[in-house]
N, C-alpha and C positions, 0 to 999 in steps of 0.2 A: 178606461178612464184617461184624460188626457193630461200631458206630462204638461206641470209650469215650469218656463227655463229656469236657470236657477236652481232650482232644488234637487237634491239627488234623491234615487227612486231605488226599492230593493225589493226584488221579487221574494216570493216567502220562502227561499233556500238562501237567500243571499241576508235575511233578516236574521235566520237562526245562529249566524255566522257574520254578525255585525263586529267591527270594533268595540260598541261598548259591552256586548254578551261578551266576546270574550275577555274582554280586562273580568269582566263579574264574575263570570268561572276561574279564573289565575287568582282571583280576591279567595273567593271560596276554598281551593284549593291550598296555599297558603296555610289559610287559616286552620283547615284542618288536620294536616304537620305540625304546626307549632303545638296544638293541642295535643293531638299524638305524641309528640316528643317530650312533650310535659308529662303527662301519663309516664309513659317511659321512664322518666326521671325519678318521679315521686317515686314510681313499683321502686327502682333500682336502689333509690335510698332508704326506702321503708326497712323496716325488723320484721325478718318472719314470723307469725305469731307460732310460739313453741306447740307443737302436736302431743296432746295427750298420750301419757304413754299404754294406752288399752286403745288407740288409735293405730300405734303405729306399726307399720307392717314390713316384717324380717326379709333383706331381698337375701336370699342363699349367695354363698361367696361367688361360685361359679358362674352367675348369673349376675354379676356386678357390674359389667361394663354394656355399654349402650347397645352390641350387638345381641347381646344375651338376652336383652328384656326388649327388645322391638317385635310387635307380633309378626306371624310368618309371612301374613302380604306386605308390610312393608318391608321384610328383608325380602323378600322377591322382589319389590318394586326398586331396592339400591341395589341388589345385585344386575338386578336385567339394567339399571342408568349407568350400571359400573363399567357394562360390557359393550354401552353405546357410546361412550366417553372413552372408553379403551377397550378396540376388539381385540377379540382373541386373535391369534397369527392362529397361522396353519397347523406349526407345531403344538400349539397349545388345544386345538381344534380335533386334532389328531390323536394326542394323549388322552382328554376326556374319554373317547368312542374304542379303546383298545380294551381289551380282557388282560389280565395278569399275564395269561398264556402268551398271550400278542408280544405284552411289553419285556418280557423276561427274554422271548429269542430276539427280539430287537439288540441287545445284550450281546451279540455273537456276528462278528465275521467268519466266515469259514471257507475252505475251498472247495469248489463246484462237486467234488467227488464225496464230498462230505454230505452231501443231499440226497446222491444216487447209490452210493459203497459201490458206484463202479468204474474206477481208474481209466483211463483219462477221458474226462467230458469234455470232449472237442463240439458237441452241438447241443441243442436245448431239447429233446424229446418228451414224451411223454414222462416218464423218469425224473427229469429236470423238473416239471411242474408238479408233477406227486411230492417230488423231492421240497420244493418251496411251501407248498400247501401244509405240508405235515411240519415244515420246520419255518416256518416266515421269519427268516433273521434278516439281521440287518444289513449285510454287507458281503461280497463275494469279496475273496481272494483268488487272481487268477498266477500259477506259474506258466513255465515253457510248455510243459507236457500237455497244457490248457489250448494253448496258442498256435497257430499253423498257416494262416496266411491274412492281411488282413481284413479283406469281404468275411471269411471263414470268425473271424475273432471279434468284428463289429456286427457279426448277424448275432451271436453266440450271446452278449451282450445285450441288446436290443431283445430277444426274444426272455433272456432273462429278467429283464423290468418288464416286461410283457404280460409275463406269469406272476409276478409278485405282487402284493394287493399292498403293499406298501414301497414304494420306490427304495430301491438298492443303492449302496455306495457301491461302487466299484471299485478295485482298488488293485496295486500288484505292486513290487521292490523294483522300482523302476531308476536308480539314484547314479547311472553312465559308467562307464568303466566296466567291471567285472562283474557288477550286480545290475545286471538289465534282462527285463523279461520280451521287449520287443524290438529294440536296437537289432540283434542278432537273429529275428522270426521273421518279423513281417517287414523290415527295412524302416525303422521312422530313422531321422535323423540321430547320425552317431555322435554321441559325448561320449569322452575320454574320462578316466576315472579322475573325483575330484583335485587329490593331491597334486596333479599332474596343471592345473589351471593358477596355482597359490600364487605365483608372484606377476599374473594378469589382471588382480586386482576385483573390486569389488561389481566394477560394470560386467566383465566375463562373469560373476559367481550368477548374477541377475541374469544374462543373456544367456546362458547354459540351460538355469529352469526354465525360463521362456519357450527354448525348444525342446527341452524335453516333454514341458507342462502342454505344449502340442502337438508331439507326437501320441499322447496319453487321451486326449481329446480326441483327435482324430478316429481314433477306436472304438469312443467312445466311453472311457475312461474319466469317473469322475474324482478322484481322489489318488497320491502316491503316497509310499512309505517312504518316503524324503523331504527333506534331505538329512544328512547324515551328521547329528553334532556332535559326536565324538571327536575329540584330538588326537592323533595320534601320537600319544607322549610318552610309547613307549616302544622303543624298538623292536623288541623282543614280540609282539603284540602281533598273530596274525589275523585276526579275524576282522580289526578294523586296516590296519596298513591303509594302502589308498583311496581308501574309500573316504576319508577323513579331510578335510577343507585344509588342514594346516597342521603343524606338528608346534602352532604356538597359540595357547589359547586366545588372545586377543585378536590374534591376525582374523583365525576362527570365527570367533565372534560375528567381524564385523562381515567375513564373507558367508556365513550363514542366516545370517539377517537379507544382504541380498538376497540370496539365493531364494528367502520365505516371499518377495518381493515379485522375484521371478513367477514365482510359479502360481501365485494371485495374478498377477499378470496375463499369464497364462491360462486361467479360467481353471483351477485343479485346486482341490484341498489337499496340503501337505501336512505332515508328520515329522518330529523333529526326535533322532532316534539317538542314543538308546541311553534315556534316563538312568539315574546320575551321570553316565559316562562310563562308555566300555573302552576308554581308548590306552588305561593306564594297566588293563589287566594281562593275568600271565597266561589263564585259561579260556577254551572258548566255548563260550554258554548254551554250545549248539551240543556239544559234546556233555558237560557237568556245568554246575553251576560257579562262575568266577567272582571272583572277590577282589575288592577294592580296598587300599588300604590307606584310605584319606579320612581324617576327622570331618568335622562341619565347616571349622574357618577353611582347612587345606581345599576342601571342594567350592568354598565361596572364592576361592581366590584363582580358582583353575576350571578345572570344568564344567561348574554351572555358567560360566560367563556366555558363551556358545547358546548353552539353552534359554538364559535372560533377554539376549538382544535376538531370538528366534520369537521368542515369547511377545516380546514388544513389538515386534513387527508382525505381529495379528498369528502366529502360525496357530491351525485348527486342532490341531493332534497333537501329543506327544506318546510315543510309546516306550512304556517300561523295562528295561533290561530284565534280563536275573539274574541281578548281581547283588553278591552279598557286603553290604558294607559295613563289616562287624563294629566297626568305634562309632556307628546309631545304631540299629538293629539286628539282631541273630539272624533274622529270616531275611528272605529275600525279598530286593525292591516289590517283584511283584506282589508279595504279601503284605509288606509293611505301609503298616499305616503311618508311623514316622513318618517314610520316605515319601509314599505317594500324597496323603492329605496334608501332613504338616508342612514335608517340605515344598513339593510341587505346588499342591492347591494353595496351603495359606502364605509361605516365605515368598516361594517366587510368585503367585498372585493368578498362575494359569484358568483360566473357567476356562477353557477349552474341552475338545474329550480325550481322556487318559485312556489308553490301550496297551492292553501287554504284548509282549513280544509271543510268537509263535507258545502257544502251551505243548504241542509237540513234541519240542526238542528235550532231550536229555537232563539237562539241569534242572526240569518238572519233572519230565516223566519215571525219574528213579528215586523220585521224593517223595510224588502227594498221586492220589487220584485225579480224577481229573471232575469229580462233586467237591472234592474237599478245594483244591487249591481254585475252583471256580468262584465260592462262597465266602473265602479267603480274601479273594483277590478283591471282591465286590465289596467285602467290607473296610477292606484296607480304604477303598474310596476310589478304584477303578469301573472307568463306565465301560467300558468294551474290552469282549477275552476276543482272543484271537486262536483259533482253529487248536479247540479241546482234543484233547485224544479221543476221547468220546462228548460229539455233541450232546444226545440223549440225556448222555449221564448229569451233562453237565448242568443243562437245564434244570433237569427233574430236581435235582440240589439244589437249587435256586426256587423253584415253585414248593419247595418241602419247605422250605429255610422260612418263606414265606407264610406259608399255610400254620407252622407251629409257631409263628410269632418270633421268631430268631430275629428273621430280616424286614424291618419293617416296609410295605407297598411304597409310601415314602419316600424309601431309601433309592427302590426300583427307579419310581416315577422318576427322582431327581437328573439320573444318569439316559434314562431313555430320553426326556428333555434335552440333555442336551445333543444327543446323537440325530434327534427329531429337527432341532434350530440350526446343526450344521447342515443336513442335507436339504431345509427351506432357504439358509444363504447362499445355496450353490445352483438354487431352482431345481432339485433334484426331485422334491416336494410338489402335487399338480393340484 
């Protein structure tokens, strides 16, 4: 057909999609909102008409709120939107697919000899992987007698997350001076015991973890039992002596908080040790158990200060003394729930993970078993025991506690979470 000038011409894709179609569909549309929204209005303002009462039908208490009465595909359909709007992490992906048995030895660092009962595991053998298979915990603890050169301690390492079907923390008392497990083995760079560092101020407490946090790396080392918040505030006191940042809480404080700095820095999860504070006692808790003889205010105004600004400076760990602080608790930190959930978790504010000190030592072992003070400790509100007298024992306590309803799954779940979320922020987690 041919075109008169003039006039404009619309092929039939270009008519369906004219200016005035579409003003007449925006007209349309319009229109049918406003009516909608009128509807809307009248429902909103109307009176329900009251329901006969041979109508009306009883919802059970339990079954009152919107989840209760949604049929089962549409709580499949919000929970599967829940989990694409918010996925699970790793840790959380991890804990679904574990069996009780899984998640209760997640519960347990222990030392490499603790797998095999054959003194000293210098390499990863057959043994070592029996050993992990039968016991899949969470975390090795290595000492000296473990250690021998460094190829010989980064192979040892390496072949132990190897064998593990869940990736290991690794871990050792690595905190300079007189408590080092590879300063004096395999040569990483030497630190000095801290006390000796006090009036270089807070860039040394930082630049100390820095190198230590990569001498521990370099081993392959993902985690230390440091640093050290106790004070040294009592002369008499040898267990902490110079192992301690300062002999004045404040000072402490603020070089412990570096230090937590450092060793983030560093790429290392650290441990802020020994809950409430071993630094005022007369006994050492490796021998009996020591006692501390501070109310609540006398500890807010001295000791916990150390653990506060370790605490605020992200630190991952805290480990529990076994100290007795009779003006709160009869029993010891590691048992009390006072101490560990009121004071740690809820006063000072810690979600970190709580660990106790050595269960080995003397101050447990002439007091409790090692089922009782494991069960104990877990209720008190500790997520990790740390090298039971007897592993075995300690589990099976814990899977009983479990099984008759004492200790609720729960309770488990709560503490392997977070022992799960520290080792997915450190990439320990594949």
């Amino acid at each position: 057909m041919a075109h008169k000038p003039g006039k404009v011409y619309f092929t039939d894709t270009e008519k369906k999609w004219s200016p005035f179609r579409i003003l007449a569909l925006l007209g349309i549309m319009a229109l049918v909102v406003a009516l909608t929204g009128f509807g809307i209005s009248r429902l909103k303002n109307q009176e329900p008409e009251p329901v006969p009462e041979t109508e009306r039908v009883s919802v059970p208490e339990e079954l009152s709120d919107a989840e209760g009465v949604l049929p089962p595909e549409e709580l499949e359909k919000e929970s599967w939107l829940s989990r694409l709007v918010h996925p699970r992490s790793k840790a959380e992906k991890l804990l679904s697919e574990m069996s009780i048995r899984d998640k209760v030895y997640q519960l347990f660092i222990v030392f490499p000899d603790q797998l095999t009962g054959k003194p000293p595991v210098t390499e990863a053998g057959d043994d070592v992987r029996d050993g992990l298979d039968r016991y899949p915990v969470g975390g090795i603890l290595f000492d000296r007698d473990n250690i021998q050169s460094r190829a010989q301690i980064g192979n040892l390492l390496a072949q132990m997350q190897s064998y593990s079907r869940i990736p290991l923390l690794m871990t050792c008392d690595e905190e300079g001076g007189r408590v080092s497990r590879l300063m004096k083995t395999v040569g990483t760079p030497y630190v000095g015991p801290m006390l000796s560092y006090r009036d270089r101020g807070e860039a040394t407490a930082k630049a100390n973890a820095v190198t230590i946090a990569g001498g521990l790396t370099s081993c392959g080392f993902n985690m230390d039992f440091a640093p050290v918040a106790d004070v040294w505030s009592n002369p008499d006191n040898s267990v902490i002596g110079n192992r301690a940042y300062s002999t004045d809480f404040d000072e402490a404080a603020a070089l412990v908080r570096a230090a937590v700095e450092g060793f983030h820095e560093g790429g290392v999860a650290c441990t802020l040790k020994h809950f409430p504070g071993h630094g005022d006692t007369y006994e050492d808790s490796h021998n009996g158990l020591a006692k501390v003889y501070r109310t609540w205010n006398q500890l807010e105004e001295a000791e916990l200060k150390p653990f506060r600004a370790g605490i605020a400076a992200g630190a991952d760990a805290v480990m529990v003394g076994h100290l007795i602080v009779g003006e709160i608790d009869a029993d010891p930190a590691t048992i009390s729930r006072v101490i560990v959930t009121d004071m740690l978790r809820d006063e000072l504010g810690f979600q970190g993970v709580i660990i106790t000190d050595s269960l080995q030592m003397e101050a447990i072992t002439q007091h409790y078993t090692p089922g009782e003070v494991a069960l104990r400790a877990i209720e008190a509100g500790v997520d990790v025991l740390l090298a039971p007298n007897n592993l075995g024992e300690a589990a099976d306590a814990l899977l009983s506690a479990v099984e008759d309803g004492r200790l609720p799954e729960s309770r488990i779940d709560e503490s392997v979470m977070r022992v799960l979320q520290l080792k997915e922020s450190y990439g320990i987690l594949k």
